[in-house]
N, C-alpha and C positions, 0 to 999 in steps of 0.2 A: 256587372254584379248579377246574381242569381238570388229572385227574394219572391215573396208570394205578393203579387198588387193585391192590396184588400179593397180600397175603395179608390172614388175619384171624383172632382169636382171643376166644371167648367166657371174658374175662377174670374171677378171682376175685371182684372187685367189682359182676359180672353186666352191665358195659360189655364194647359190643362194642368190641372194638383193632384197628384197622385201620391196614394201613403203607402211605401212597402215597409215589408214585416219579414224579418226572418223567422228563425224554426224555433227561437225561446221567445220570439213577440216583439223585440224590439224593434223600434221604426226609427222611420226618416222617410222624406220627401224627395221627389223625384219631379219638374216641371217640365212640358214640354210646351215653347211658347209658340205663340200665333206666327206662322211665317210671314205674315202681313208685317209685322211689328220687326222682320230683322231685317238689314241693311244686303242690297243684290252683295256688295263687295264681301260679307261677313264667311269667313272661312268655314263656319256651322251653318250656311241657309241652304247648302240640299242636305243636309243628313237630318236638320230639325224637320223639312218640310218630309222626308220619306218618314221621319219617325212619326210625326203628325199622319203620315197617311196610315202609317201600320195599325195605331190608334184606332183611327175613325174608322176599317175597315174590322175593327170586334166591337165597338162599342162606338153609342152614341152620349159625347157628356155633355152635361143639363148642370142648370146651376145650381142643382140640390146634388149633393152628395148620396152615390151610385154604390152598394156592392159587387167588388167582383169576385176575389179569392180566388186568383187564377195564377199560376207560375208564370215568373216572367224572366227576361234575360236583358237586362238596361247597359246601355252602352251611355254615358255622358260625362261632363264636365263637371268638379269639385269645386263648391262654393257656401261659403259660409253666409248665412243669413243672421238677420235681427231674430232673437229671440222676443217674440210678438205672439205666444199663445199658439201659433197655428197648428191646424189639424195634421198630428203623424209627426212633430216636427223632433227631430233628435237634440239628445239632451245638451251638446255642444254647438247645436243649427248645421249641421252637416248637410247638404242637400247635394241631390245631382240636377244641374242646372247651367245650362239646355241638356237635354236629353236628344242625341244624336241619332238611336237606334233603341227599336224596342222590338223585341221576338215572343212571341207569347207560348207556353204550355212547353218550354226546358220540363221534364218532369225524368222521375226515375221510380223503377220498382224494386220490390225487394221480395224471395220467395225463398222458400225450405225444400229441400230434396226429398225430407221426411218430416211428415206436418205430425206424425206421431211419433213417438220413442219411449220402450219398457226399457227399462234399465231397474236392474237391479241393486238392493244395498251394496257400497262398496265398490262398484264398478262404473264401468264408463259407455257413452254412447257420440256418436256422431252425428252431424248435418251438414252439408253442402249450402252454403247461404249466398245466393246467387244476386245480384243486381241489374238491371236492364236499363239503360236510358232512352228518352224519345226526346225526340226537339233539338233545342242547341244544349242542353245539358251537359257541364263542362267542369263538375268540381272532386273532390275527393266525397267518400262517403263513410264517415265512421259509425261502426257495428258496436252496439252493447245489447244485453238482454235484463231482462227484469221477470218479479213472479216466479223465481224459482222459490225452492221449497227449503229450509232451514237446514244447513249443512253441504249445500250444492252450488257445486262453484262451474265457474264457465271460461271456455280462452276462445279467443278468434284467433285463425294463423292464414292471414294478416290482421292485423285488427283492422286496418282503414284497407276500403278499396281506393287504388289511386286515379286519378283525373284521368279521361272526363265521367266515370263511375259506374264505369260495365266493367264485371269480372267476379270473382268468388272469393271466399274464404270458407275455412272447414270451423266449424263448431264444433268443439268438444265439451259435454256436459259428465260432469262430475259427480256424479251423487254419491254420499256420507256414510257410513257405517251403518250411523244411526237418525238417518231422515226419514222422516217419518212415511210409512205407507200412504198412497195416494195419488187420484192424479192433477195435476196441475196444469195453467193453463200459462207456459212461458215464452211472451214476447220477445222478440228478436227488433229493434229496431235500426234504422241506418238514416244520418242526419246527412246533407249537406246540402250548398248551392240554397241554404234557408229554407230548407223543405225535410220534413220527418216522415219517412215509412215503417210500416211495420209489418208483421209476416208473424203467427200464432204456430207453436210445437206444442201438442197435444203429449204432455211427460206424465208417466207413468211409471209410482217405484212401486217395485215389488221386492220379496222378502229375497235371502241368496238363495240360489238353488230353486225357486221357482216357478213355475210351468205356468205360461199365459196361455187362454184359449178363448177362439173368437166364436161366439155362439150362434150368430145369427146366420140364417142361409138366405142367399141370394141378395148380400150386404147395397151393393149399388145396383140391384131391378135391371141388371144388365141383360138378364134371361128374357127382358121385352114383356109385354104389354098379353101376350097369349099365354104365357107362364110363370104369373109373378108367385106361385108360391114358394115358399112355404108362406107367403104372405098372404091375405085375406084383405083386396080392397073394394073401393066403390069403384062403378065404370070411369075408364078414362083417366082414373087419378097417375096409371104407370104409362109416361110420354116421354118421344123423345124427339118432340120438333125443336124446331129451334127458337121459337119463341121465348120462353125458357130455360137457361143454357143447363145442361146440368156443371154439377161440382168437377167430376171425372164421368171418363165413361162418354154411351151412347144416352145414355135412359135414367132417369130420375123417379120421383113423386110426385105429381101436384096437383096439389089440395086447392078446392074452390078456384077464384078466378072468373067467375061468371058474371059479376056485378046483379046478382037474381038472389032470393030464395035459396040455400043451396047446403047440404052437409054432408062433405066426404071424410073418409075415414079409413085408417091404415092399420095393420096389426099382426103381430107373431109371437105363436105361445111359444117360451124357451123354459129347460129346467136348467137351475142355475144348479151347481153342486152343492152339497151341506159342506164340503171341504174347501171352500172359497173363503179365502183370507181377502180377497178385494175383487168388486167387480162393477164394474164402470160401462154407463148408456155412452156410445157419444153419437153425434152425429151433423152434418155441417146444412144450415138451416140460409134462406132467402126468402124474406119476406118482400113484394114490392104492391103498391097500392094506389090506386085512383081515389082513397079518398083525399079529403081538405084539409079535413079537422084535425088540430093537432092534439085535442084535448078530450074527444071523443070515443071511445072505442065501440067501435061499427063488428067489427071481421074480427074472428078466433080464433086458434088454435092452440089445443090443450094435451098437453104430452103428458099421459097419465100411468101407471102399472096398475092393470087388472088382474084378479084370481082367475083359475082356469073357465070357471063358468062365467067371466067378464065382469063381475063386480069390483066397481073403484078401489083399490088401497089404497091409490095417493094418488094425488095431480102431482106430478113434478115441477111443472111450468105449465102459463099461457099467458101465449104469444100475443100481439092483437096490429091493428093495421100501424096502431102508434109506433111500434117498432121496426114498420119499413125501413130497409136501410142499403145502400149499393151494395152489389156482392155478397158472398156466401161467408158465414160465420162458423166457427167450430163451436159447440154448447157440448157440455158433458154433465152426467146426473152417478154420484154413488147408490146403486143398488146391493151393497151387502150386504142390507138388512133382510132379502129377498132368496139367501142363500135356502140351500136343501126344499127351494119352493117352484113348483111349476105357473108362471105367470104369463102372463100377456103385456106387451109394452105396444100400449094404444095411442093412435093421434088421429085427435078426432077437432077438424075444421069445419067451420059455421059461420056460412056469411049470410047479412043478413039483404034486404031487397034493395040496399042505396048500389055506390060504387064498389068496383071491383078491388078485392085484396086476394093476391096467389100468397101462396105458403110453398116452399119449396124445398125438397129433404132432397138428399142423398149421403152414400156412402159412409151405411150403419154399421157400428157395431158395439159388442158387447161383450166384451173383453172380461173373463173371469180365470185368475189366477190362484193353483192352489197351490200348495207346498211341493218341494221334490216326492219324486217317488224312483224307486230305484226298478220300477216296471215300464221300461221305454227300451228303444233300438234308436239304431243309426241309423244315416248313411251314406256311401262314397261312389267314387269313380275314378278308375285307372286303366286308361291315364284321365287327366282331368283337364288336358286339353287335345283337342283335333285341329287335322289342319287339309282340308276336302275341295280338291281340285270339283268346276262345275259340272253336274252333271256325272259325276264318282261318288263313292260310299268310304265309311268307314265305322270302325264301331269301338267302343269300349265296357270294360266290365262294370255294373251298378253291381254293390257289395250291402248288404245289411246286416249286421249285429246284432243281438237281442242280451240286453243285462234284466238283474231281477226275477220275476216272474210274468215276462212280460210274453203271452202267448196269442198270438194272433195274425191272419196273412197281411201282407203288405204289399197294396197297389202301388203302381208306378206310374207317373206321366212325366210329358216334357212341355215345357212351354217356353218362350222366349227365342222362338226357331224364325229364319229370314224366310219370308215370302217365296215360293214354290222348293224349300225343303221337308223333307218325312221324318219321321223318327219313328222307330218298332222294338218293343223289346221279346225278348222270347226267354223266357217265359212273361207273360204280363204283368206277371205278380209273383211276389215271393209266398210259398204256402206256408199256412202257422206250422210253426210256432214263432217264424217272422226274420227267422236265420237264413242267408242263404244269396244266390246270387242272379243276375239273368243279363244277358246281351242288347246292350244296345245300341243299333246302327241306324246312323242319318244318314242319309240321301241327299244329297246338297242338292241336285237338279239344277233348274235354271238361278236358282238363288243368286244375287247381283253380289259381286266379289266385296270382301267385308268382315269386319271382327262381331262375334256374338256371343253374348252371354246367355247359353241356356240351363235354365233351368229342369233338376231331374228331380221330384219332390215325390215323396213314399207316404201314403197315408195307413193308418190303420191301428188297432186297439185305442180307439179316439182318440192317437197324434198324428200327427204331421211335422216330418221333416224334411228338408232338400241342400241339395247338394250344386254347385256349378259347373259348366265344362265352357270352358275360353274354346267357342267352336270358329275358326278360319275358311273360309271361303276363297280361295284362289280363283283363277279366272283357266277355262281348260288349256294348259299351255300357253296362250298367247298374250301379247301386248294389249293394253287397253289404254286409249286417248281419248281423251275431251275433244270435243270439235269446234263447240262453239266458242264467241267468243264475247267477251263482255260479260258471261254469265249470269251476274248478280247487278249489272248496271249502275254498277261502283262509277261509271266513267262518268255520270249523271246525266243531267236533261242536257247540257248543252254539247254534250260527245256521247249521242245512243250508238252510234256505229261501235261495231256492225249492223246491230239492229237498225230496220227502219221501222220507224211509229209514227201515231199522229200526235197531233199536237198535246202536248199534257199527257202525255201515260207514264213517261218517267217521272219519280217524282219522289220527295224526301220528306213529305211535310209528315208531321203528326197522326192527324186524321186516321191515317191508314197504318199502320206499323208494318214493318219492314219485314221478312221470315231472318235476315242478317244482316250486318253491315248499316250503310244509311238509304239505302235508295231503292227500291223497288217499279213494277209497270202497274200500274191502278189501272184500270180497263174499266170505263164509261163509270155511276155513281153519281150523275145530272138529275135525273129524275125526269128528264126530258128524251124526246127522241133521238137518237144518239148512236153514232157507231164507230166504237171504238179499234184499231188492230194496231200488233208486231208482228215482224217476218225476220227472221234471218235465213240465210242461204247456208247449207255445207253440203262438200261434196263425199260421200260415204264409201271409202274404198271399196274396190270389187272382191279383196280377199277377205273381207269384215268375216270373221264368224258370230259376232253379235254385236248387236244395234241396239242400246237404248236409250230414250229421249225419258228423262224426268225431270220435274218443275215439282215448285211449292206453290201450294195454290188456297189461298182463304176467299170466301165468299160471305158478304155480309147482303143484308135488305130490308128496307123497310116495309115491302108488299106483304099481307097480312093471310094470302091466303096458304091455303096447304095444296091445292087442288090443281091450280090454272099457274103455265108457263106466261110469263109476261119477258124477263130478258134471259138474253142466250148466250153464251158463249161457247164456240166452236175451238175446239182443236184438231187442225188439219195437216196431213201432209198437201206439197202442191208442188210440181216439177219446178224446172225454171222462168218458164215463162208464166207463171201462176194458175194452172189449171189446175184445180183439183183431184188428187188423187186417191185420196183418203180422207173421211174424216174420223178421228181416232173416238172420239169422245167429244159429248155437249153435258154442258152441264145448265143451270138455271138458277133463277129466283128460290127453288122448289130444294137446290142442294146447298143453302145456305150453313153453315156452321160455326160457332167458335173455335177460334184458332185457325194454323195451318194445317194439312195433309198435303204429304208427298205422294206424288200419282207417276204413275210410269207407263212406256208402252213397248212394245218390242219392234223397232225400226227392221231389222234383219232382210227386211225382204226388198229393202231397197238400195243392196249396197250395189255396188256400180254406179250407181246416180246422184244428180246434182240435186238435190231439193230445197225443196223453203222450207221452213216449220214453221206454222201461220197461226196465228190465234186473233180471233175476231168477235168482239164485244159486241151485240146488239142491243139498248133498252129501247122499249116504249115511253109512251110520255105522261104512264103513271108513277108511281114511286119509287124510287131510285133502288137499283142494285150494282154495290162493287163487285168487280172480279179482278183480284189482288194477285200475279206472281211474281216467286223471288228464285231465285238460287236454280237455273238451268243447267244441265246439262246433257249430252248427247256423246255418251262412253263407247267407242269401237272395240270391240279386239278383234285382232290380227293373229295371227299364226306365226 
């Protein structure tokens, strides 16, 4: 069974007692008794004794009752006890007893494709509602939502993800005719295996017909630390080490953190339109804190809108260390009382000389809608897909339209293009009055063969619209094969071949999350002196026209500086007898981040030969750095 252990107690009779709890609270008991106490013949005396070690190696139980509230995965025996008062006991005595096998932290997530959605009176929106498992995690997972807004209705399609609870469903939100303007803030949750997640859609109705506009410039400080404006901060507040992750992005906000004396502050004037029928702050907030108290507020931060010369109108909120909490929050604030007014949306953090409290923003915005206006354009592409052998061109027509009295030029860019492709349009813009057309040609170049969605988005008489092209990447004529093998290390720890590793690099547990699949190479994370490596061998045909080796690779650590290399990992080519050839890339302690990135290299120059691809983990034996990869591979093409 899949249930959360909440506590546990090393009982009189030297059984540990443990009370599990599913996802609406009800319990029952689960014992794991002293191996001392079972008989050599007993058909449960190594499952209890492994189960007793799994035990003993998270937790140490005492004969005072322990919290843990950790996901577990119990394998045991059905037995009805005396109803006798005891702690957790279910309302029939159901218990599991012996408990055979215990697995800790089955856990599962749940995320939105679009953590925001404007949807109009009357119409419809969508979301991708995605689920993830770690651990042994093995049950079905049913989706509902809550908090929507009176008139708006919701479907899963599927409603339940099926066992063991990785996979998606689409969300379809509904909104009414007549529901009422505003935005909302609606939960998504997914129950199973006695465990509840949830995942925040930031909804947004607006009237029919329309027009949302997002007012802030440089919404997630992704412009870096040397150009945060149009923003206005104190030094230092725009970072993007990894200490604190941001929300999206490279680069975030953060406020205080010093555990000193300290007051940072963030802020940008915007005029909101007098024709805003709704206009909404929002923005996804982290608070984390060294202080104790739970009842004290130490550290602050005060989300306020200032007039243009910075006088208060309103505190919106303030935060304080009391609200530290995991992970990043969405908060949104109605400013449409703020309409036809040029203001300032200021946040101003103050910590005081105890323990340290960070405040942590990203990925603002300020979303003000006003009614249609019949002064807007288009715009298209035809054709509206390509399909660009590597290192060939091709191009299609950007088209814009102009209705109303809408007169003004309209810029052009592309974004969403694979790594060493161009794009150019000629003309670069359409001149006013905003009608008219211009060529656009990608350059695939070395782009690694592949489907793309790019974007071709038209700015101008303050809108923005864009258009898609399904861009293909073929490979120039020839065959492309994988070389390696095992790739993703599916075959697990006890079959790495072809890989050879050392001891413990393959590995499935939790700890480390996987980029796919269950089983990944963790590379050193001791914290001691330590040197970790994988080698596979492939031989690289001699008619390859292209060669390339890419890996998924996350790095985490606990070393605290920004400055000094302490562990290393090398990726190298090396012939067959292991000598060095190459080394492609080192990375460190110093390239830590959240999540994966895929990295690539261009092998080409070694087809004819037999090589290794070698990656070699070094730590020191100060604090520990993982070097996590998953998902290999080593694509040829041939002619």
């Amino acid at each position: 069974m899949n249930a959360t252990l909440t506590k546990y107690v090393l009982a009189y009779d030297s059984d540990y007692h443990m009370v599990l709890t599913d996802s609406i609270g009800r319990t029952m008991i689960a014992e794991i008794p002293s191996p001392g106490c079972v008989g050599p013949g007993s058909p449960f005396a190594a499952g209890i004794a492994h189960a007793r070690a799994q035990f003993d190696a998270m937790f140490a139980a005492t004969t005072n009752f322990q919290t843990a509230n950790v996901p577990v995965q119990i394998t045991g025996v059905g037995f009805f006890d005396y109803l006798e008062g005891q702690e957790g006991v279910a309302p029939n005595g159901i218990e599991l007893h012996p408990v055979i096998d215990i697995q800790f932290n089955p856990n599962f997530s749940i995320t939105s494709s679009t953590p925001t959605l404007t949807i109009s009176q009357g119409a419809s929106g969508t979301s991708t509602i995605t689920t993830a498992i770690s651990g042994p995690f093995n049950s079905t997972v049913s989706l509902s939502a809550s908090g929507l807004p009176a008139g708006t209705t919701t479907a899963f399609n599927p409603a339940t993800i099926a066992a063991p609870g990785a996979g998606w469903s689409t969300l379809t939100v509904s909104v009414g005719p007549t529901t009422p303007l505003g935005t909302y803030n609606v939960t998504v949750s997914g129950a199973g295996g006695g465990q509840t997640h949830s995942t925040t859609i930031n909804l947004t109705v607006t009237s029919t017909g329309a027009t949302t506009q997002q007012l802030f410039g440089n919404p997630g400080f992704e412009n870096g630390s040397s150009n945060p404006a149009p923003w206005t901060v104190t030094p230092a507040v725009i970072d993007n080490s990894t200490f604190e992750a941001p929300h999206t992005g490279s680069w975030k906000a953060w406020l205080n953190g010093y555990g000193s004396a300290h007051t940072d502050s963030l802020w940008q004037q915007v005029s909101i339109p007098s024709t805003t029928t709704l206009a909404t702050l929002s923005f996804w907030l982290h608070i984390d804190t060294a202080e104790t108290s739970t009842t004290k507020t130490n550290d602050t931060l005060k989300v306020q809108v200032r007039n243009s010369a910075g006088a208060v109108l309103a505190t919106l909120a303030t935060y304080s260390n009391l609200n530290a909490a995991p992970g990043y929050a969405q908060v949104s604030f109605d400013l449409t009382s703020y309409k036809g007014q040029t203001v300032q949306i200021y946040f101003v953090g103050v910590e005081n000389a105890s323990l340290k409290t960070s405040f942590v923003l990203d990925d603002l915005t300020l979303n003000a809608t006003t009614p249609a206006t019949t002064d807007n354009f288009s715009i298209s592409a035809s054709p509206p897909a390509l399909t660009i052998a590597q290192n060939a061109s091709a191009g299609t027509t950007i088209t814009t339209m102009i209705s109303g009295g809408f007169n003004a030029g309209v810029s052009l860019s592309a974004s969403g293009l694979p790594a060493g492709a161009l794009a150019s349009f000629t003309p670069s813009s359409i001149a006013a009055p905003g009608a008219g057309s211009a060529t656009l040609t990608i350059s695939a170049g070395a782009a690694a063969p592949g489907a793309y969605n790019v974007v071709i988005t038209g700015t101008g008489g303050g809108q923005t619209h864009a258009t898609a092209i399904n861009l293909t990447v073929t490979s120039s004529g020839g065959t492309t094969q994988q070389l390696l093998g095992n790739p993703g290390f599916e075959n697990g720890s006890a079959n790495p071949a072809p890989w050879t590793v050392t001891a413990g690099v393959i590995d499935n547990s939790s700890f480390e999350a996987p980029h796919a699949g269950a089983w990944k190479a963790w590379l050193n994370g001791y914290g001691s002196v330590h040197t970790d490596s994988i080698l596979q061998q492939a031989s690289i045909p001699a008619t390859v026209t292209q060669a390339t080796l890419s890996f998924w690779l996350h790095i985490d650590t606990a070393e605290t500086t920004t400055s000094i290399i302490y562990d290393t990992l090398k990726i190298q080519v090396r012939n067959s007898s292991g000598t060095v050839l190459t080394t492609l890339a080192n990375y460190s302690n110093l390239s830590a981040k959240a999540g994966y990135a895929q990295v690539s290299f261009d092998l080409t120059a070694y087809q004819g030969q037999t090589i290794q691809i070698y990656l070699e983990g070094v730590e020191d034996s100060g604090l520990k750095t993982s070097f996590v990869v998953d998902d290999f591979q080593l694509n040829v093409t041939t002619p």
